[in-house]
C-alpha positions as CSV (number, residue, x, y, z in Angstrom):
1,X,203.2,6.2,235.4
2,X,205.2,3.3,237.0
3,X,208.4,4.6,238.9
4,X,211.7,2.9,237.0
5,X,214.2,2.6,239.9
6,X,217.0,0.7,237.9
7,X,219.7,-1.6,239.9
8,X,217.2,-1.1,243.0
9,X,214.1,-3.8,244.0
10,X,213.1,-6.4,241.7
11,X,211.0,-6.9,238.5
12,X,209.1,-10.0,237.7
13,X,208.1,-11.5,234.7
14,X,205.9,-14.7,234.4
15,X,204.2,-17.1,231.9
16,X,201.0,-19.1,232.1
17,X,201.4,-20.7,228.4
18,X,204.2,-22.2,226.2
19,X,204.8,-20.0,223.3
20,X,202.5,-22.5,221.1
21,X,199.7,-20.5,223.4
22,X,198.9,-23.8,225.1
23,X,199.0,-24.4,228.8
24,X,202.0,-25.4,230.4
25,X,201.5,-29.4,231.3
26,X,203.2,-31.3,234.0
27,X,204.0,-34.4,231.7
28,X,205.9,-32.6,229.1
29,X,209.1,-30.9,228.4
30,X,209.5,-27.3,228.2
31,X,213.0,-25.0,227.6
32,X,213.1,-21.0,228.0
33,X,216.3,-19.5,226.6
34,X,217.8,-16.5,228.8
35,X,219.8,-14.4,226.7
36,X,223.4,-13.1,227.8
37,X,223.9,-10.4,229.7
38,X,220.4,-10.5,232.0
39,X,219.7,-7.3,233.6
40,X,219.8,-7.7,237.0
41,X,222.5,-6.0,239.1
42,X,222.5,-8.9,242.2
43,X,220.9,-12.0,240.3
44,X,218.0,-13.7,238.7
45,X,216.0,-16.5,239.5
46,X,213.7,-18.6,237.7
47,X,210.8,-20.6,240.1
48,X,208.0,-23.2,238.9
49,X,204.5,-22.1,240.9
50,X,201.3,-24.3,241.3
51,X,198.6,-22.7,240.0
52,X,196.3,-24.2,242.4
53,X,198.2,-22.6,245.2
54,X,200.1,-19.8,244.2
55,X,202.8,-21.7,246.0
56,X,206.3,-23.4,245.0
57,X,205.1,-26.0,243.0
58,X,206.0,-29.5,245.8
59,X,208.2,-31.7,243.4
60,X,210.9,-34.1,244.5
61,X,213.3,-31.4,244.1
62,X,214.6,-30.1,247.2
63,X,213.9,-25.8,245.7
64,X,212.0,-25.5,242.3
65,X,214.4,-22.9,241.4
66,X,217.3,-22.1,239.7
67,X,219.6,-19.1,239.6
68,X,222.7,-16.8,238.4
69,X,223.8,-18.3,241.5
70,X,223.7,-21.8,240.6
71,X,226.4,-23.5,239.3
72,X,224.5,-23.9,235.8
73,X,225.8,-25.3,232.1
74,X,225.8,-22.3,230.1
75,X,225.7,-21.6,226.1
76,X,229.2,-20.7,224.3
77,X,226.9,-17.4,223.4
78,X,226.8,-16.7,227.4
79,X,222.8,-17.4,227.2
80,X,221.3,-20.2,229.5
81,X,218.5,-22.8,228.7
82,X,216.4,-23.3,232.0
83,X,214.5,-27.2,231.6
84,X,211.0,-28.0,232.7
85,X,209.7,-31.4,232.9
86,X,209.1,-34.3,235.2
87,X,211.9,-36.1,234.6
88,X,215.1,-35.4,235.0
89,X,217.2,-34.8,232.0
90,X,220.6,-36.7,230.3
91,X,222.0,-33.1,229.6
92,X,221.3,-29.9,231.3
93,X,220.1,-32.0,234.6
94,X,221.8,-28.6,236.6
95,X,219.5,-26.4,235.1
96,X,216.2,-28.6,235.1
97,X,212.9,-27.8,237.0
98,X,210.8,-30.5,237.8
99,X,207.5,-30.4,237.3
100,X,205.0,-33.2,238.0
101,X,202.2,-35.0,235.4
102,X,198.7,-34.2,235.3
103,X,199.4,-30.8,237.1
104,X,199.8,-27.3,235.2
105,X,202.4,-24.8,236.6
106,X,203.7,-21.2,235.8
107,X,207.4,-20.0,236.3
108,X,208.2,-16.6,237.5
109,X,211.3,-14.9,236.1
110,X,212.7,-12.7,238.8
111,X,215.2,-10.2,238.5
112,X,216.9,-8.7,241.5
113,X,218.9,-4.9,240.7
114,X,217.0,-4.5,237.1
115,X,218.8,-2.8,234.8
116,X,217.7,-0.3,231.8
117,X,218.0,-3.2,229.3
118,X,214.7,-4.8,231.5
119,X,212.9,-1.0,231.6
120,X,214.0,-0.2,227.7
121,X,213.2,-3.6,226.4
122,X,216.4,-4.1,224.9
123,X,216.7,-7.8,226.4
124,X,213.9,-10.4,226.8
125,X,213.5,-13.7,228.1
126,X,212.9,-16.0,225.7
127,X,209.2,-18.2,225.5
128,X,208.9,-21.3,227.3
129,X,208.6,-23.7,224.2
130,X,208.0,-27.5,224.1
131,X,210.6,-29.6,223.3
C-alpha cells in the first residue's frame, strides 16, 4: 500500500501517447487541458523529456517547462491549455512548449503539495490531444 502524504512531496504523472494512442511527434501540435483548481499545495509544472535521454528535451527554448508560476493565459473556467509543438504559436505563445521535428518526447506533470483531489481522483489532467 503506497503511503498518501497529502500537501507534502510531489506526485508525477506522465504521457508517452496523445490520447488518439499514437506517439507523441516532434512535428505536430499537441494541447493538454489542466482543469481548475490543480491539487498541489506549492505549484505544478509541466516539462517536455527526450525519450532518448530521459533528459529535458534541448529546444530553442531557454526551460521546456511551464508552471502555476508562470505568468500564463488562462480559461474564463480557471482551467489552462499547455501547447506542444515546434513552432511557436499566434495565441497561447506563454504557455507553449517547444518541441522539435523528427524527434518523439513525453511531458511529465508534476505536482508539488498534492492534495486529496490528486489521491481521490476527483481531478485529472486532461489527454495530450492533437490539434
Amino acid at each position: 500500500m503506497a503511503l498518501k502524504m497529502v500537501g507534502k512531496g510531489s506526485q508525477y504523472a506522465y504521457a508517452t501517447l496523445a490520447a488518439d494512442g499514437e506517439p507523441l511527434d516532434g512535428a505536430k501540435n499537441y494541447r493538454m487541458r489542466l482543469p481548475a483548481d490543480a491539487p498541489a499545495a506549492d505549484f505544478w509544472s509541466v516539462t517536455v523529456y527526450d525519450p532518448q535521454t530521459r533528459s529535458e528535451l534541448q529546444t530553442g527554448q531557454p526551460l521546456p517547462g511551464r508552471s502555476s508560476r508562470d505568468a500564463l493565459v488562462y480559461n474564463d473556467d480557471g482551467s489552462v491549455d499547455i501547447v506542444f509543438g515546434p513552432d511557436e504559436p499566434a495565441q497561447l505563445a506563454t504557455n507553449w512548449l517547444q518541441t522539435v521535428p523528427g524527434k518523439g518526447w513525453f511531458t511529465l506533470l508534476r505536482l508539488y503539495g498534492p492534495l486529496e483531489a490528486w489521491f481521490d481522483g476527483t481531478w485529472k489532467p486532461g489527454d495530450v490531444e492533437a490539434d
